[in-house]
DSSP file (Angstrom, degrees, kcal/mol; ACC not computed):
  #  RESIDUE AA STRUCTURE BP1 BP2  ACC     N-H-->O    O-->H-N    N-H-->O    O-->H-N    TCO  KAPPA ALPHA  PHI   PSI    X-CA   Y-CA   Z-CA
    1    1 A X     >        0   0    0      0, 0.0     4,-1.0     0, 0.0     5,-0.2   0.000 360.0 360.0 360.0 -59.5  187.5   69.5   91.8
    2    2 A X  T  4  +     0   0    0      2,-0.2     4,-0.4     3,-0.1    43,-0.1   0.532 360.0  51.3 -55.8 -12.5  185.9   69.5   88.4
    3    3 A X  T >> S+     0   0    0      2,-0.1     3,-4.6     3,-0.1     4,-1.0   0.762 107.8  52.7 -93.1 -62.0  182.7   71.1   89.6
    4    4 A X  H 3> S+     0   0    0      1,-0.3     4,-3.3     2,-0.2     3,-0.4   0.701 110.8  46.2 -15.2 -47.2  184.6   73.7   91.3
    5    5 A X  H 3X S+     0   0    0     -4,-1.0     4,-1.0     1,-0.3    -1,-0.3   0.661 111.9  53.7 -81.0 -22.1  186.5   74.5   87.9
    6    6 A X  H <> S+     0   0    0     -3,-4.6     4,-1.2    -4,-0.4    -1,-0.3   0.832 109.8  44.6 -89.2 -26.9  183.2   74.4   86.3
    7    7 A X  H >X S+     0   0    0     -4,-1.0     4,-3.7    -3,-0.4     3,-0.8   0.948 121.8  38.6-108.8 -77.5  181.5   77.1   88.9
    8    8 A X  H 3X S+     0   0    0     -4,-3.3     4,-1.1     1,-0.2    -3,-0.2   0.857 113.9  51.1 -57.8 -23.8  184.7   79.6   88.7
    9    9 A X  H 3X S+     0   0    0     -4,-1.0     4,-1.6    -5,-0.3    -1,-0.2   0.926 113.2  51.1 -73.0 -31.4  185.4   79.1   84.8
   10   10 A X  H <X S+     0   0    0     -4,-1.2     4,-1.8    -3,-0.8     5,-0.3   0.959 115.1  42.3 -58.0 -59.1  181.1   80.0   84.5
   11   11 A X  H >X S+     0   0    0     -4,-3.7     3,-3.9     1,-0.2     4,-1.0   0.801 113.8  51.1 -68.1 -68.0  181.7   83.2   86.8
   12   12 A X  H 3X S+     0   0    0     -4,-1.1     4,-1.7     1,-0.3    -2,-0.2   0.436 114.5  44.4  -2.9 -65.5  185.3   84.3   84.7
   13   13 A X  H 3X S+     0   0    0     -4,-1.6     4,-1.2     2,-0.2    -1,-0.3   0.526 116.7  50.4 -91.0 -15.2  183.3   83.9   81.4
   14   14 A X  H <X S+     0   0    0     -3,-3.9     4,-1.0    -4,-1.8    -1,-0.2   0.892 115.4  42.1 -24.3 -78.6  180.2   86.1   83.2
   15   15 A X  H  < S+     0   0    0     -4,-1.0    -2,-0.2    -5,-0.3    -3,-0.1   0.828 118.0  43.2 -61.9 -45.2  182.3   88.5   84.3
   16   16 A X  H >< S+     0   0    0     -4,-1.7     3,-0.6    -5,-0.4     5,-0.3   0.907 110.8  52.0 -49.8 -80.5  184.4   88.8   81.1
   17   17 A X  H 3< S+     0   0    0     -4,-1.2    -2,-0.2     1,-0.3    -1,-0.2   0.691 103.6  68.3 -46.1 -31.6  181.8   88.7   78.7
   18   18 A X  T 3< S+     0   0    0     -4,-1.0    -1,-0.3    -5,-0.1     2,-0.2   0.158  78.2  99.7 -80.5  25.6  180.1   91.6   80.9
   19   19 A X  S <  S-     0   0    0     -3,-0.6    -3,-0.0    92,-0.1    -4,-0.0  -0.762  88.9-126.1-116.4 150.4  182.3   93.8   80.2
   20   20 A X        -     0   0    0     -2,-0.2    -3,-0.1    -4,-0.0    -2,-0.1   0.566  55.3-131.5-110.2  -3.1  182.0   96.6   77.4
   21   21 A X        +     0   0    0     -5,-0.3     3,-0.5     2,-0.1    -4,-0.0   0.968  32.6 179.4  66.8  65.8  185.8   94.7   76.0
   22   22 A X  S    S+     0   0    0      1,-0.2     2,-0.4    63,-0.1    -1,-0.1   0.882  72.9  39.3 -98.7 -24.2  187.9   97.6   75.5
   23   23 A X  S  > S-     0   0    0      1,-0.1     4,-3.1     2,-0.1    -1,-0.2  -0.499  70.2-178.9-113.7  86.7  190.6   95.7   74.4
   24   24 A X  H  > S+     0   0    0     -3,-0.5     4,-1.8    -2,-0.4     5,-0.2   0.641  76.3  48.2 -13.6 -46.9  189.5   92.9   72.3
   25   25 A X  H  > S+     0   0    0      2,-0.2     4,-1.4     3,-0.2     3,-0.5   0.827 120.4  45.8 -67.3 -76.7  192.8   90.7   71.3
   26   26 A X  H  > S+     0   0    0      1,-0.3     4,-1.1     2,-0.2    56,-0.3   0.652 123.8  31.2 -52.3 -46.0  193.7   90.9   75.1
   27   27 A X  H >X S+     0   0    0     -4,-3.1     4,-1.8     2,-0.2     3,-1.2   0.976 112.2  62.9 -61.4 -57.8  189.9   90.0   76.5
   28   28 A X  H 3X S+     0   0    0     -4,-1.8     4,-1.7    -3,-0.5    -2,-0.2   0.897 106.4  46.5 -54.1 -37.0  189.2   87.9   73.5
   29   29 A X  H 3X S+     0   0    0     -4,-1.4     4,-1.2     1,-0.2    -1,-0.2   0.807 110.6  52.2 -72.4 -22.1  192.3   85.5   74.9
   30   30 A X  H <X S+     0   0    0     -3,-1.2     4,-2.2    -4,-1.1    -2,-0.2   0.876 112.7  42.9 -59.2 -49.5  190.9   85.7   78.3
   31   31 A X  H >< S+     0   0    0     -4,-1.8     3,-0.9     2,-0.2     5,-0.4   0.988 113.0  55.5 -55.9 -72.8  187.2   84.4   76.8
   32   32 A X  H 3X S+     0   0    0     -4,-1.7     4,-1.2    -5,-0.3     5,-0.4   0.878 111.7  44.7 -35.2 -70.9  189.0   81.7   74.6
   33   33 A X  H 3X S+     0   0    0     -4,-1.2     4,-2.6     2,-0.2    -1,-0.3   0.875 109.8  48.1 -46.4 -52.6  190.5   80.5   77.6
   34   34 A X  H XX S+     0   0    0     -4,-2.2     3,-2.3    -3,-0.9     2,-1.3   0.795 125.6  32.7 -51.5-104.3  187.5   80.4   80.3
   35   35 A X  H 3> S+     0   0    0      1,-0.3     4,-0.5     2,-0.2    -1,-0.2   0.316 108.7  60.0 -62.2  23.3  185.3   78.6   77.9
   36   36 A X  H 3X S+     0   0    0     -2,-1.3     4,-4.6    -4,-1.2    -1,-0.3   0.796 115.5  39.2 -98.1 -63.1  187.7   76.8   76.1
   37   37 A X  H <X S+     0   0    0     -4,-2.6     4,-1.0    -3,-2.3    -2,-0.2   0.621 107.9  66.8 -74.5  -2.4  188.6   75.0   80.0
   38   38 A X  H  X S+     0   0    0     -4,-0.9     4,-2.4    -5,-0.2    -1,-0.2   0.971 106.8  33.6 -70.7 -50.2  185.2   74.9   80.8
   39   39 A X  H  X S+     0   0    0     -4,-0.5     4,-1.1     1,-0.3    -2,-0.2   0.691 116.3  52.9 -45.0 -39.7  184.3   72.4   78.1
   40   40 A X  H >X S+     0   0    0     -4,-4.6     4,-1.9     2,-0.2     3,-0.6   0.890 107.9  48.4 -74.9 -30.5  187.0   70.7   78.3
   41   41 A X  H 3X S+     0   0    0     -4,-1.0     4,-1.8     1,-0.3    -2,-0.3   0.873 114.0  54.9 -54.1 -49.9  186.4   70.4   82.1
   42   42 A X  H 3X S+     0   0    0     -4,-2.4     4,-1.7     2,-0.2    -1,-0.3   0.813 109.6  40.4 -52.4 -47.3  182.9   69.3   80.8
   43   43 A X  H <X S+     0   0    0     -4,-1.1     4,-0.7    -3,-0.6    -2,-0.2   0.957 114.7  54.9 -92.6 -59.3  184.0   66.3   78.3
   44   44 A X  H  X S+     0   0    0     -4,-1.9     4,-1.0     2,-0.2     3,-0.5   0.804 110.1  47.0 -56.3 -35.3  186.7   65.3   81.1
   45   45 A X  H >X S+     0   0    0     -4,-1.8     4,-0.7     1,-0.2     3,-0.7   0.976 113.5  55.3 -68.8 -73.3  183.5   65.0   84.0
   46   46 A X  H 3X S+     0   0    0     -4,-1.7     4,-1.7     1,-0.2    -2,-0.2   0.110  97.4  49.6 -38.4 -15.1  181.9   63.2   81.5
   47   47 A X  H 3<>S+     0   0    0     -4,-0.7     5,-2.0    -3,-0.5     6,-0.4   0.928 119.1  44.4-106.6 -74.0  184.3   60.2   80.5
   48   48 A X  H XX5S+     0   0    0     -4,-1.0     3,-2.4    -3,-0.7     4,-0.5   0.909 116.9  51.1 -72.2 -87.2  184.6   59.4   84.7
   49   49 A X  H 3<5S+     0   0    0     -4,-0.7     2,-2.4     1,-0.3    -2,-0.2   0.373 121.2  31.8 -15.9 -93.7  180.1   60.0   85.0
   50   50 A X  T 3<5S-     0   0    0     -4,-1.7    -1,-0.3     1,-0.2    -2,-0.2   0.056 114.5-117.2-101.7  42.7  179.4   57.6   82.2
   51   51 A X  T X45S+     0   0    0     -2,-2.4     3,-0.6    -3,-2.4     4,-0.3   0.658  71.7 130.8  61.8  14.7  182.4   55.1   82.7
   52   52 A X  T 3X< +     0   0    0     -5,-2.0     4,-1.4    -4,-0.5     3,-0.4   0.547  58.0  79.1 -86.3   9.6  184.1   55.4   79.9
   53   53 A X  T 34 S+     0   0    0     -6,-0.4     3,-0.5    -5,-0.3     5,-0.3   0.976  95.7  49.8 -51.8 -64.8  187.2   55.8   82.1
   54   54 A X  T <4 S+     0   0    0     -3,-0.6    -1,-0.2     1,-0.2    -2,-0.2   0.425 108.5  50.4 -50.7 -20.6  187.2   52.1   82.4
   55   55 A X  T  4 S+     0   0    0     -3,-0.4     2,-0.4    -4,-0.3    -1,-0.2   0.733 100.2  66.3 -83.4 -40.2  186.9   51.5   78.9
   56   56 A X  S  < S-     0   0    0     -4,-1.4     2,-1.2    -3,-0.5    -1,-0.0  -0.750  77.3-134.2-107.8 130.1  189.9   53.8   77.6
   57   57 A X        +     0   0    0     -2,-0.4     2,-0.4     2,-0.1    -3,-0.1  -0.796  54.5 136.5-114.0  94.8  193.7   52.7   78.7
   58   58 A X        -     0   0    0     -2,-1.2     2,-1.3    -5,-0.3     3,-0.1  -0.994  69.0-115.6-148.1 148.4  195.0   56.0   79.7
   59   59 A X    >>  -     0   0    0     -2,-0.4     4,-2.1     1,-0.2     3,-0.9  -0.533  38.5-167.3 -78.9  88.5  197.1   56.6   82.8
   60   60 A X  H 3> S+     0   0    0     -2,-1.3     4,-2.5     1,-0.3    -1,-0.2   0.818  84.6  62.2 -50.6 -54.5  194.2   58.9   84.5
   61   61 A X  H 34 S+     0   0    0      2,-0.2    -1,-0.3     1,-0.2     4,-0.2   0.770 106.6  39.8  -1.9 -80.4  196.4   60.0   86.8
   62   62 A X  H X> S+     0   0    0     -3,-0.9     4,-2.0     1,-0.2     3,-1.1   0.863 112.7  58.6 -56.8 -48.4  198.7   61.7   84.2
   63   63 A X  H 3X S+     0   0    0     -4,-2.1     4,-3.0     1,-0.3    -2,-0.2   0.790 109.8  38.5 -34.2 -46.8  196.1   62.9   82.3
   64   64 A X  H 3X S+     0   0    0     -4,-2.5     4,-1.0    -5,-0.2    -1,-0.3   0.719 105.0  62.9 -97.9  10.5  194.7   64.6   84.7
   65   65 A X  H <> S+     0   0    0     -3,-1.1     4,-0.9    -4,-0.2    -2,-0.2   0.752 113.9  41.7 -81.3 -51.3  197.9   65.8   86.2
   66   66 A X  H  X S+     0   0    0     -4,-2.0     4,-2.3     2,-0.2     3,-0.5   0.924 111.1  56.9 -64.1 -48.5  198.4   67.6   82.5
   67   67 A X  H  X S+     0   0    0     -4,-3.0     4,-0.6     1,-0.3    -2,-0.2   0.874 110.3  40.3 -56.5 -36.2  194.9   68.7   82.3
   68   68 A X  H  < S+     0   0    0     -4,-1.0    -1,-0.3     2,-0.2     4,-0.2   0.561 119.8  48.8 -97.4 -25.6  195.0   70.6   85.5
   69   69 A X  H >X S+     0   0    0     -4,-0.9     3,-3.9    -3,-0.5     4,-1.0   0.916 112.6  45.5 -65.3 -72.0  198.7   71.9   84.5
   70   70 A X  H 3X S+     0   0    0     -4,-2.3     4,-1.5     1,-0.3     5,-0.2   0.776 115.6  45.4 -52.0 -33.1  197.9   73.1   81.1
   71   71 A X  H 3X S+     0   0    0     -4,-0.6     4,-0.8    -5,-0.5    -1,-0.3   0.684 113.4  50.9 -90.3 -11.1  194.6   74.8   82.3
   72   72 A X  H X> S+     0   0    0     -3,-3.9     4,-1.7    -4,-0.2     3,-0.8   0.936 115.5  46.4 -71.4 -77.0  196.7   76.4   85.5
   73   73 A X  H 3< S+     0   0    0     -4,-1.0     5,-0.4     1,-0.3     4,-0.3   0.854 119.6  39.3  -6.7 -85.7  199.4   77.7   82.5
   74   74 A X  H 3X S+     0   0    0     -4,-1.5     4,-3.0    -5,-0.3    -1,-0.3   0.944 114.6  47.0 -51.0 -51.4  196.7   78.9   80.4
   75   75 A X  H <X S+     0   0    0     -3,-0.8     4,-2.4    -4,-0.8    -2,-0.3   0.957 112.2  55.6 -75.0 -41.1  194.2   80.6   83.2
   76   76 A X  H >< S+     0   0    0     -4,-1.7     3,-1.7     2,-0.3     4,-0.2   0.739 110.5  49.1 -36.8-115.6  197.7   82.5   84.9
   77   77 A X  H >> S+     0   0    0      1,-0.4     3,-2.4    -4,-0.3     4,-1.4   0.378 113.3  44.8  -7.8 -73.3  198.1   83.8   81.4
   78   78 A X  H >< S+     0   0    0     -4,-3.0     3,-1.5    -5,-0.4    -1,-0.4   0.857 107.8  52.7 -44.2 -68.9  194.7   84.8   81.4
   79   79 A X  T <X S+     0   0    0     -4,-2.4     4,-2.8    -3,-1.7     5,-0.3   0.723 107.9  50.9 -41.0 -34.1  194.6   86.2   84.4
   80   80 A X  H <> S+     0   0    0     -3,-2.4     4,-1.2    -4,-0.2    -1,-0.2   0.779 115.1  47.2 -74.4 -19.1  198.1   88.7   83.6
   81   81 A X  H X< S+     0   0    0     -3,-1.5     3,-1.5    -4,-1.4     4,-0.2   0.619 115.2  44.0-111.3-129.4  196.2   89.9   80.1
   82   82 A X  H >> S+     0   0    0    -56,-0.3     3,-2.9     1,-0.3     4,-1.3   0.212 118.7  48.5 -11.9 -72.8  192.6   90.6   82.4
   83   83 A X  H >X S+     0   0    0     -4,-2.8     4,-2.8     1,-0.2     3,-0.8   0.917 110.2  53.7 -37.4 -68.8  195.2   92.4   85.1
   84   84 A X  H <X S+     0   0    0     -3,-1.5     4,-1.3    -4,-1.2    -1,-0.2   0.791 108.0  41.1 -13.0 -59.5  196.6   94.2   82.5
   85   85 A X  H <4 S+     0   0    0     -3,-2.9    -1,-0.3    -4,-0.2    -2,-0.2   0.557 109.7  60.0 -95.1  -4.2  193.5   95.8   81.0
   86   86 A X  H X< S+     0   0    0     -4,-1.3     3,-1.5    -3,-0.8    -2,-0.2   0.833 102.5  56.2 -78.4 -53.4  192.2   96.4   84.4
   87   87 A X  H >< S+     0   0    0     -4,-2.8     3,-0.7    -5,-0.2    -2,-0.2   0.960 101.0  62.8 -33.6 -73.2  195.8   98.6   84.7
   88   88 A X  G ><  +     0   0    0     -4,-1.3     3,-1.9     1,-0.3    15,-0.4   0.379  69.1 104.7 -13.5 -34.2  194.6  100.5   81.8
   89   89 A X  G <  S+     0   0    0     -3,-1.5    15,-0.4     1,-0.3    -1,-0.3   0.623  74.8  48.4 -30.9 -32.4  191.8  101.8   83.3
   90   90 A X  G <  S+     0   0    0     -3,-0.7    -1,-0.3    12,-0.1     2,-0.2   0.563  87.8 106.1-114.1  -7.3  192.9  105.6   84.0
   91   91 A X  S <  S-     0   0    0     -3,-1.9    12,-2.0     1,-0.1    13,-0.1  -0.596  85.3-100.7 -66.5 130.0  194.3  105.9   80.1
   92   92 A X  B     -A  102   0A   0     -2,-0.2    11,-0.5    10,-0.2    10,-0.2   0.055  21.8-136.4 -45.0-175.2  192.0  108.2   77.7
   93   93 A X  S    S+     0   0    0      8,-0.6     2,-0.6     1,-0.2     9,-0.1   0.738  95.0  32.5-116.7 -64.4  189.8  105.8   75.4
   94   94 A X  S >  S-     0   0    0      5,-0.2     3,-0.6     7,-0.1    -1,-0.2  -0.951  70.7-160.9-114.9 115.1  190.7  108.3   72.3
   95   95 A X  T 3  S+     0   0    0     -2,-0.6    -1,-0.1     1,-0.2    -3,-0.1   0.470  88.7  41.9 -54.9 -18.9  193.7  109.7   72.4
   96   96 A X  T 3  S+     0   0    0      0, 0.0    -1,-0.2     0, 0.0     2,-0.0   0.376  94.1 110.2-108.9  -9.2  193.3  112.9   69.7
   97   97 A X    <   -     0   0    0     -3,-0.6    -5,-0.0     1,-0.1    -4,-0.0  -0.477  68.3-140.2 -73.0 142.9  189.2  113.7   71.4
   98   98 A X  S    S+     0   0    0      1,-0.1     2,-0.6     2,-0.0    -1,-0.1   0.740  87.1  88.3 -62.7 -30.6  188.7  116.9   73.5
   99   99 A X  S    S-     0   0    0      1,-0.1     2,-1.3     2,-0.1    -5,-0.2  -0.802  74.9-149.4-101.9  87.9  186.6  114.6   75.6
  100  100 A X        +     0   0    0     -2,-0.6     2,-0.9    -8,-0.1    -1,-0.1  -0.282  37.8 148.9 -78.1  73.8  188.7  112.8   78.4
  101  101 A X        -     0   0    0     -2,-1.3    -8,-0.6    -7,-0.2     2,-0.2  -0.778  35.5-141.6-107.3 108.6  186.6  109.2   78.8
  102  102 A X  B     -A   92   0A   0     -2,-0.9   -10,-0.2   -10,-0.2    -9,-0.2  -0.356  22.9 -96.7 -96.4-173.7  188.9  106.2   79.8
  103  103 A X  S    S+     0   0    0    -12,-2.0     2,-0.3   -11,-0.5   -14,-0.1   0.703 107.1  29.2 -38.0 -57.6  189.0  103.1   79.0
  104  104 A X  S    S-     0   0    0    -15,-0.4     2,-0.2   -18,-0.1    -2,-0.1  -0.822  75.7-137.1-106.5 131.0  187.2  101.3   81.8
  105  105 A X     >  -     0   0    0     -2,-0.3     4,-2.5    -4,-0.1     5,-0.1  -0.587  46.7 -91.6 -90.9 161.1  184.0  103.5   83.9
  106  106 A X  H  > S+     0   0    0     -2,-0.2     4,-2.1     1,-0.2   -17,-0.0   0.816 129.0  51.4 -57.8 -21.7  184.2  102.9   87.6
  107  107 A X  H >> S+     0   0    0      2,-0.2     4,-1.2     1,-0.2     3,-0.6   0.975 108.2  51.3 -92.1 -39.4  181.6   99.7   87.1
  108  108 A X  H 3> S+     0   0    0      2,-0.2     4,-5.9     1,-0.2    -1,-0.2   0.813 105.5  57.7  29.3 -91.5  183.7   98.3   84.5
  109  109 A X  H 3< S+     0   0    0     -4,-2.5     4,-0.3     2,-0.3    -1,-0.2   0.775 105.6  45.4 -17.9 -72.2  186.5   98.5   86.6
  110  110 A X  H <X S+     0   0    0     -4,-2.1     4,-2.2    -3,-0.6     5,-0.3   0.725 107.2  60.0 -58.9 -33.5  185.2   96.6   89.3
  111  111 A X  H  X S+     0   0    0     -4,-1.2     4,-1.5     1,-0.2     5,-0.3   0.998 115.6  40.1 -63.6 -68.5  183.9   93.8   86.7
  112  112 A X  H  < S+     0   0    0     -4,-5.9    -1,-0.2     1,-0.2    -2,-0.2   0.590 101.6  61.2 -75.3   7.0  187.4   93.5   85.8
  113  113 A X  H  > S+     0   0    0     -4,-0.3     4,-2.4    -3,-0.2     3,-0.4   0.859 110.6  44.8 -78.3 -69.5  188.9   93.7   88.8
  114  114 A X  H  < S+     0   0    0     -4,-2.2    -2,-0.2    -3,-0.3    -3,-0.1   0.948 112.5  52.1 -44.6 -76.4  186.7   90.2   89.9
  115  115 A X  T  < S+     0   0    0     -4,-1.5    -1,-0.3    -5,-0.3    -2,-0.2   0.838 105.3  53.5 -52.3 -10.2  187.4   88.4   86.5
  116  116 A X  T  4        0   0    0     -3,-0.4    -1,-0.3    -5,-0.3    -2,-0.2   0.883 360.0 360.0 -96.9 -52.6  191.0   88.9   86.8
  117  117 A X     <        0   0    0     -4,-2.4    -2,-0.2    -5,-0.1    -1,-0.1   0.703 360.0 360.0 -73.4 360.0  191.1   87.3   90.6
């Protein structure tokens, strides 16, 4: 389960970051989020690898029962803010230019179109 998380949170933050980020706040909370659960996904494989599991009296169970809520919570979020600027797409990029270029170019587009599913 935790390599999985680690393999889809890597492409998300690929795929984000590959992006030319026409709205910052909304992408920047998307980024924040991928690596934010990667790491933590990273420090949580590590404590089961090197045993410290055994060491530390925490109900694993629960833990990871929160860890895996809180990172659902948070990546759904992420995912409505990505969907979102993916909407966006067909709105000008400067609203007072003669020159009609939106937001997102067709390759763009499709890079967010992946990161948000």
């Amino acid at each position: 389960v935790f390599l999985s998380l680690q393999l889809f949170g890597t492409i998300v933050w690929i795929l984000v970051a590959s992006t030319q980020i026409p709205l910052p706040l909304l992408q920047g909370w998307v980024m924040f989020v991928a690596v934010t659960a990667w790491f933590l996904s990273i420090v949580f494989l590590s404590v089961f690898l090197f045993g410290y599991a055994n060491r530390i009296a925490v109900n694993w169970n629960q833990a990871d029962f929160i860890f895996h809520g809180a990172t659902f919570v948070f990546y759904f979020g992420a995912f409505l803010l990505q969907a979102a600027t993916t909407s966006l797409h067909h709105f000008p990029r400067k609203f007072n230019s003669t020159i009609q270029e939106s937001i997102l170019n067709g390759r763009e587009y499709n890079i967010s179109i992946a990161a948000s599913v």
